[in-house]
C-alpha positions as CSV (number, residue, x, y, z in Angstrom):
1,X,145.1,121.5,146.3
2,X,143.9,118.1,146.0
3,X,145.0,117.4,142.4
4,X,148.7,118.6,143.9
5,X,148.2,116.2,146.9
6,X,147.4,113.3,144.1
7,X,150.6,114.4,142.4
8,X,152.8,114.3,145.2
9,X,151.6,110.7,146.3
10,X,152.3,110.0,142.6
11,X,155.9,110.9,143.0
12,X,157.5,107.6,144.0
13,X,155.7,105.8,141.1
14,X,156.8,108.5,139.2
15,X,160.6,108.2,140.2
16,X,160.5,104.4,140.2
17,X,159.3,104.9,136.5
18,X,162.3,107.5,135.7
19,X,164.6,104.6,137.6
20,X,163.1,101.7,135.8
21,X,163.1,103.6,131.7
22,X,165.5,106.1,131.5
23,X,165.4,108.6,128.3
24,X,168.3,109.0,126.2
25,X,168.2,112.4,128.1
26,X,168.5,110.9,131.4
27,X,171.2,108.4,130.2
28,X,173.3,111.1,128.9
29,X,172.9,113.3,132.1
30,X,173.4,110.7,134.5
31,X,177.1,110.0,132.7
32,X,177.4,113.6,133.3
33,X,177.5,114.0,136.6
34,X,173.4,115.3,136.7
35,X,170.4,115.1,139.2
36,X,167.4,113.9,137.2
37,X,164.7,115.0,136.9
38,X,166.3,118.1,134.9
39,X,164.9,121.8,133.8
40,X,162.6,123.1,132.7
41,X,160.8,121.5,135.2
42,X,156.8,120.7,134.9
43,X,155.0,120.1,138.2
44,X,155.3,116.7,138.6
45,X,159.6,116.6,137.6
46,X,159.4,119.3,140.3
47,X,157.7,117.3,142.9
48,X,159.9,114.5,142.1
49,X,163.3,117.0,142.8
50,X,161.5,118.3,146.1
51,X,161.4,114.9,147.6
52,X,164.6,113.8,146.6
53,X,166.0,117.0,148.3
54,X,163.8,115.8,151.6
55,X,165.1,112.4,151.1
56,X,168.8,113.2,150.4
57,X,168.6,115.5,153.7
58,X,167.1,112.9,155.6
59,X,169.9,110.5,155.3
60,X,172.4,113.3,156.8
61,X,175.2,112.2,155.2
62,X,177.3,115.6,154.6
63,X,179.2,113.7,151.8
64,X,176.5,112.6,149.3
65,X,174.0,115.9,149.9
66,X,176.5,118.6,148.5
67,X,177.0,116.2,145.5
68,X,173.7,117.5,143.9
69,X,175.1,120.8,144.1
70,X,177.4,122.6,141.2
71,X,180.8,123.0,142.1
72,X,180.2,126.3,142.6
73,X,176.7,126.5,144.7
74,X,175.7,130.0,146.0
75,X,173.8,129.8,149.5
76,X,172.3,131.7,152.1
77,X,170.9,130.0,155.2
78,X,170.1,131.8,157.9
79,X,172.6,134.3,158.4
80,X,175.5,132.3,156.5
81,X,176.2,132.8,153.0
82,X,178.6,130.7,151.8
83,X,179.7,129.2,148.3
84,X,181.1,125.6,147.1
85,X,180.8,122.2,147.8
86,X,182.9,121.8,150.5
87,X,181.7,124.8,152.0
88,X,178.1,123.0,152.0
89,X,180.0,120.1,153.5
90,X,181.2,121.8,156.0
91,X,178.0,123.4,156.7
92,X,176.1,120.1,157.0
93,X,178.6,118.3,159.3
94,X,177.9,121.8,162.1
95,X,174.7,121.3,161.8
96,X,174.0,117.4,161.8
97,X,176.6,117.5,164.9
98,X,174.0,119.7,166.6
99,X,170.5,118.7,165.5
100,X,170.2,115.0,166.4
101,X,166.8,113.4,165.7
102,X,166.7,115.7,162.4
103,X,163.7,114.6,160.3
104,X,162.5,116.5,157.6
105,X,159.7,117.1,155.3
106,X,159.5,119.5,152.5
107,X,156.6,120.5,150.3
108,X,156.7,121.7,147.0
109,X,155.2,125.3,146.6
110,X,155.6,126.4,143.5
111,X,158.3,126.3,140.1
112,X,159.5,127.8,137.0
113,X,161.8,126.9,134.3
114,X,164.9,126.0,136.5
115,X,163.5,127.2,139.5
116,X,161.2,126.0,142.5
117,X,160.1,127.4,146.2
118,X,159.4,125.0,149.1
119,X,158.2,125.6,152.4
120,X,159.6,122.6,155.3
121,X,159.7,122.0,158.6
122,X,162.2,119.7,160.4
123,X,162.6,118.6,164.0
124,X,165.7,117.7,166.4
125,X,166.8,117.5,169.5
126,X,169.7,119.5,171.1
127,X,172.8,117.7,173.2
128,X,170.8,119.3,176.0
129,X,167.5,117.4,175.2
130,X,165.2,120.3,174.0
131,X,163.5,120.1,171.4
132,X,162.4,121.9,168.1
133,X,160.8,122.5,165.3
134,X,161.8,124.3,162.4
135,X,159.8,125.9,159.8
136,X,161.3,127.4,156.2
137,X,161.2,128.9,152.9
138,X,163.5,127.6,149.9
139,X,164.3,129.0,146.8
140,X,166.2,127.1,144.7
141,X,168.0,127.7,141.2
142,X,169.1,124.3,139.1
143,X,171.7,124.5,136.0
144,X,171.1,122.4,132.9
145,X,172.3,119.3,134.7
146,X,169.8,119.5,137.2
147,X,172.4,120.6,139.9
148,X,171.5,123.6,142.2
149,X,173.1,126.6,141.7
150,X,171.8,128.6,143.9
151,X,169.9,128.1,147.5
152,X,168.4,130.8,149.6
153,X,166.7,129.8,153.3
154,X,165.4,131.7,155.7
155,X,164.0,129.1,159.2
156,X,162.5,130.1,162.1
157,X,163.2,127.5,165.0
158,X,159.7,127.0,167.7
159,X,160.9,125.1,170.5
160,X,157.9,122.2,171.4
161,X,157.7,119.6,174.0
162,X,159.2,116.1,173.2
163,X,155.2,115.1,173.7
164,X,154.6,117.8,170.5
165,X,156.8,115.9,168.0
166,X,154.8,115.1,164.7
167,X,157.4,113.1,163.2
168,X,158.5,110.2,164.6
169,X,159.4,107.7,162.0
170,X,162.9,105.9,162.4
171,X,165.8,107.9,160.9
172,X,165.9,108.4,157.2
173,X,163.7,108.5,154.8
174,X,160.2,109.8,155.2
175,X,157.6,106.3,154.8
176,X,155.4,107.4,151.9
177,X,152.7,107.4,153.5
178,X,153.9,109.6,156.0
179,X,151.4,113.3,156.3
180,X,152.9,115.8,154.4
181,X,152.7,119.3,155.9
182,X,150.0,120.3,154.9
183,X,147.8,117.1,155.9
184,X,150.0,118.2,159.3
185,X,148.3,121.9,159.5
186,X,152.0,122.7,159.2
């Protein structure tokens, strides 16, 4: 567990790296519409794609998140299944117009080829002031382009005392040197 805890701190150096000297892979995708890193993913790319996913989520906006998504996205959260990106769309502006607070963190569990499982938890607050806390299993399917195809979650929602919060850093993006869920006993 430790050498996956030093690869996950790793990640934003990593990312900054893919940023800074992109492949002629990465150029190529990029003009094509693609999420970098792309499949087959090894554990580190696949680190780097679970905390994008946190931070794209953390940002809320229901306009950019479905945009790493194919056209034609296949999901199941909770007890909606749905398909397309303007279905997603749709789906995110429900449920960022009822969680407010959201913060998220996700944890990379394990991958495969095109594929990868995390576990999360997320908190919010409800228009009535009670709190929760979230806790989740993703599996998630990625085409060539580094898009995914296919998301299946199934959350559990705990409600917790405003006094139990864990997260508590200002909206957006999760500070790096935030504890991941694990370091949380999550």
């Amino acid at each position: 567990m430790n050498s996956l805890r030093r690869l996950a701190a790793a990640a934003p150096a990593a990312r900054s790296r893919l940023a800074a000297a992109p492949t002629a892979r990465t150029t190529r995708a990029l003009s094509d519409g693609a999420r970098p890193p792309l499949p087959p993913f090894t554990l580190e790319t696949a680190i780097q794609k679970v905390r994008a996913a946190e931070d794209a989520w953390n940002n809320r906006d229901a306009t950019k998140v479905p945009l790493a998504y194919t056209e034609d996205t296949r999901w199941r959260n909770r007890d909606e299944i749905f398909s397309g990106r303007a279905a997603v769309q749709a789906f995110l502006e429900r449920k960022w117009a009822k969680e407010h607070d959201y913060r998220l963190i996700k944890e990379y569990w394990a991958h495969a080829e095109n594929r990868i499982a995390v576990r999360f938890a997320y908190e919010y607050t409800t228009g009535a002031g009670e709190w929760y806390r979230a806790y989740g299993n993703e599996n998630w399917e990625f085409d060539e382009r580094g898009l995914m195809r296919t998301r299946h979650a199934s959350i559990n929602d705990l409600r917790i005392a405003e006094s139990e919060r864990l997260y508590t850093w200002e909206l957006g993006r999760r500070p790096d040197d935030h504890p991941s869920l694990s370091e949380l006993g999550l």
